[in-house]
N, C-alpha and C positions, 0 to 999 in steps of 0.2 A: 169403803176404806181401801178396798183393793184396785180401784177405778182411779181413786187418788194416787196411789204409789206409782202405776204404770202411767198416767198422764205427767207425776214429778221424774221420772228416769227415762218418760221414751220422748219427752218436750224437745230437753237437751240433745238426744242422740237423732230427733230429726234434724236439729238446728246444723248440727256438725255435719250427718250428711249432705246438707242441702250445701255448707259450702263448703264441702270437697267438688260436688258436681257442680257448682257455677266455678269453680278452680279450674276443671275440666274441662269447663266449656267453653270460658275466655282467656283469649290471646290477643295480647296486643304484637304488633311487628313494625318494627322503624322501616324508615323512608327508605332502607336499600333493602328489605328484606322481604320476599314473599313466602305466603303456605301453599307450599302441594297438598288439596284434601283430597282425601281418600272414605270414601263411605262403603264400608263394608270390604274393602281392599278393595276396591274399583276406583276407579280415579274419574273424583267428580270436576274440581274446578281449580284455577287457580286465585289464591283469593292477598287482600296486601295492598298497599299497607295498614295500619289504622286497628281496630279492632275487629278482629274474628272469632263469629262463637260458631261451635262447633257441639253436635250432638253426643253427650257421655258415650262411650262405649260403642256407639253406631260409625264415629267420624274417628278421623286420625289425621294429622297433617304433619312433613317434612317442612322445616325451614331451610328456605335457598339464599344465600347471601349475594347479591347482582356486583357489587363494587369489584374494580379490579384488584385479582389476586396476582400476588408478585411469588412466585417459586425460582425459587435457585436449582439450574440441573449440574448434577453432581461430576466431579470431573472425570469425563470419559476417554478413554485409549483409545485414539486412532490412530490409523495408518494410510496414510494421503496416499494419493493417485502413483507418485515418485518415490512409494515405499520408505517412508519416512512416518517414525512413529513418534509421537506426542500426546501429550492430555490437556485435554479442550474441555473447558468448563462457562456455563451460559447462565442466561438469567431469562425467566419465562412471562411474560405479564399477559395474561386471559381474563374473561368476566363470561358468568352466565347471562344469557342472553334470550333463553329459554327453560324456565324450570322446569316444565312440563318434562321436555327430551331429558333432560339432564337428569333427573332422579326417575323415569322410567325406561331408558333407553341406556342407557350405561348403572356399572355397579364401582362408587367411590369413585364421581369424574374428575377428584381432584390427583389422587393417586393417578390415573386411566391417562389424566391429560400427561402427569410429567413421568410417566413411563414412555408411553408415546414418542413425548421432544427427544428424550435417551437416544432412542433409539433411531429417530428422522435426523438425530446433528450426527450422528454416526454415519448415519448412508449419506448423506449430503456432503459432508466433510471428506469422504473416502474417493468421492469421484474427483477431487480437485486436487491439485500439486498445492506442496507447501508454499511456492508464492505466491501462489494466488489466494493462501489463507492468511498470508499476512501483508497482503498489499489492497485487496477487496474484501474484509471481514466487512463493512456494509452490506457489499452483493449477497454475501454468501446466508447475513442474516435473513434477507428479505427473502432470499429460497427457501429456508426452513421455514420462518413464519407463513408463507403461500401454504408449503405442503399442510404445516398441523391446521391452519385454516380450515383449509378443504376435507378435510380428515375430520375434524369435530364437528364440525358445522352438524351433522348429524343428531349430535351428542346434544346441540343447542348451547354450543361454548364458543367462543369467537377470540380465536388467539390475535392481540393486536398487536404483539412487538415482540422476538427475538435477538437479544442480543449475546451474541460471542463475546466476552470477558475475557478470558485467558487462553493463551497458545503457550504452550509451556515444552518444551523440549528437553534432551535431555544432554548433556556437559557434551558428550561427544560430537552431535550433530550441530552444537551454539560454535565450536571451532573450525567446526568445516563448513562451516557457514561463515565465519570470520576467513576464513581460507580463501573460499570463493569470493569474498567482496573486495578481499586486496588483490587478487588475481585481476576482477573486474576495474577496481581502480590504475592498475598497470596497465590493464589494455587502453585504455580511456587515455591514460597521457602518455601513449608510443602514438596513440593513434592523432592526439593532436599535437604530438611534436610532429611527427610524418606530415600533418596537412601544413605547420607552418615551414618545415623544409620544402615542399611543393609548391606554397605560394612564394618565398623568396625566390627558389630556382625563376620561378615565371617573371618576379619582375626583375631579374637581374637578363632576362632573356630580354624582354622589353626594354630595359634600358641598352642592353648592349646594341637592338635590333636599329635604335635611336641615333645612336653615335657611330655606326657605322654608315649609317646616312649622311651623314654630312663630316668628311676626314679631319676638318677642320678642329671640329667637335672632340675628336678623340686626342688630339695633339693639345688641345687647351688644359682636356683632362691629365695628361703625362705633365703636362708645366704644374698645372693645380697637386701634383702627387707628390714633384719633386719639392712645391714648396712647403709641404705639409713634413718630407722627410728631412729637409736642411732645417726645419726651425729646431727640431731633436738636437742633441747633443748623441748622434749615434754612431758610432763604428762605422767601418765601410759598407756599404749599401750598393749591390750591383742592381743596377735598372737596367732592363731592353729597352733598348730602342727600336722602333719600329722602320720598317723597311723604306717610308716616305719620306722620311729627315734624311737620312742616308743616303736616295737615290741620287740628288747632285754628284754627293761626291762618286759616287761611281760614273756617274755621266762623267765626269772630268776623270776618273784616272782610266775611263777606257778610253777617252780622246788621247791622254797621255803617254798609251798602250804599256800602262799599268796591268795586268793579268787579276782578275774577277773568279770568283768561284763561280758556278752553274747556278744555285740559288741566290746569288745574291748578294749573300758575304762579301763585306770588304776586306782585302789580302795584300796587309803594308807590309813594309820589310824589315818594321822595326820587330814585331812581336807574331804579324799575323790575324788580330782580331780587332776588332771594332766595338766598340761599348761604352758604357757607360758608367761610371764609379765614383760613389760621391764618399768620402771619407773626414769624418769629424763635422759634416753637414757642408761640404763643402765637392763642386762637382768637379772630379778630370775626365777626361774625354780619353780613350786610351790613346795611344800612340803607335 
């Protein structure tokens, strides 16, 4: 009778322990997932995916998840190379690549990795001027991502992409930054008004170089001027005349022994001067 009672109450209570320890002892893990076992706290293998059984109470196993993790790092105050402060905020993307190192060689290398970037986009960001944080934020990624590279690699984590997200500054340094580009935009157009008043000067240097070669040239041009000013409806219009139209008449008034200035000048008796005057488009010759 009493054989009877303990085989009807200890049947059951083998049946439940038996599967709490097949509970125990298998694991299944998906296609990105491995187990770090551990036998007796000593690190025996790593095992994944598929089904792993594992000894009650002898075995232990961490799961490491391989798939890339994306971390956001949180936005950090720098102060670039030109003393200028901002907060700069990144995006982190790593994968384990090693379980083994990564749950015995580091403690929480998910925390460990974006402590880390914290602190590498700070020093990295610190040696560079602000334009060159916001004209190279590619460059400046792939420097952080080398350094946490090299840094984890260790750890059996493999950082594959850094990126800079936000440069954010603050109201005072966005106007003197607006200050500086309109300065920059003013220098930019004195500097190529300057070069198109230096190429005019030069061809008006080359045309002039032109028409002084051949005088003939330059008197067609004074005909070409005057008729460009008679076809106007213009008030009186004094043109020079040049020393070669004139010089007949001086040849004949010093045959005449008319009296001549030293340079040139013709000296008549009506007025004295010699020129040119066109009035209402219309030309007199002085008198």
């Amino acid at each position: 009778m009493t054989m009877g009672l303990l085989s009807f109450y200890l049947i059951p209570i083998l049946i439940f322990a038996a599967f709490i320890l097949l509970g125990m002892s298998i694991r299944i893990l998906r296609q990105y997932e491995r187990a770090v076992v551990f036998t007796l706290g000593k690190f025996d293998r790593v095992k994944g995916p598929g089904l792993v059984l594992l000894i009650p109470f002898i075995q232990e196993m961490v799961r490491v998840d391989l798939r890339i993790q994306v971390v956001e790092i949180p936005s950090q105050d720098v102060i670039s190379h030109d003393n200028v402060s901002m907060k700069v905020d990144a995006v982190l993307y790593f994968n384990v690549v090693n379980p083994e190192r990564a749950i015995i060689q580091v403690q929480r290398y998910l925390s460990a990795t974006t402590m880390l970037a914290q602190t590498t986009l700070r020093a990295v960001l610190g040696q560079h001027e602000l334009d060159e944080m916001l004209s190279e934020r590619k460059k400046l990624s792939t420097d952080v991502q080398s350094i946490l590279d090299t840094q984890t690699e260790a750890w059996g984590i493999k950082v594959s992409n850094v990126e800079i997200r936000t440069v954010e500054l603050t109201d005072n340094m966005v106007r003197a930054i607006a200050k500086q580009a309109e300065a920059e935009r003013d220098r930019r157009a004195k500097v190529i008004h300057a070069e198109a008043e230096f190429q005019a000067s030069q061809t008006l240097v080359n045309a002039a170089t032109i028409l002084s070669s051949v005088p003939a040239a330059m008197q067609l041009r004074y005909l070409q001027t005057l008729t460009e000013i008679g076809a106007e409806q213009n008030s009186t219009v004094v043109f020079p005349m040049p020393i070669d139209i004139i010089k007949p008449f001086l040849d004949i008034a010093a045959k005449a022994g008319k009296p001549a200035t030293a340079n040139g000048a013709l000296i008549l008796p009506a007025n004295g001067e010699a020129g040119l005057a066109l009035t209402n488009g219309n030309a007199n010759h002085g008198q």
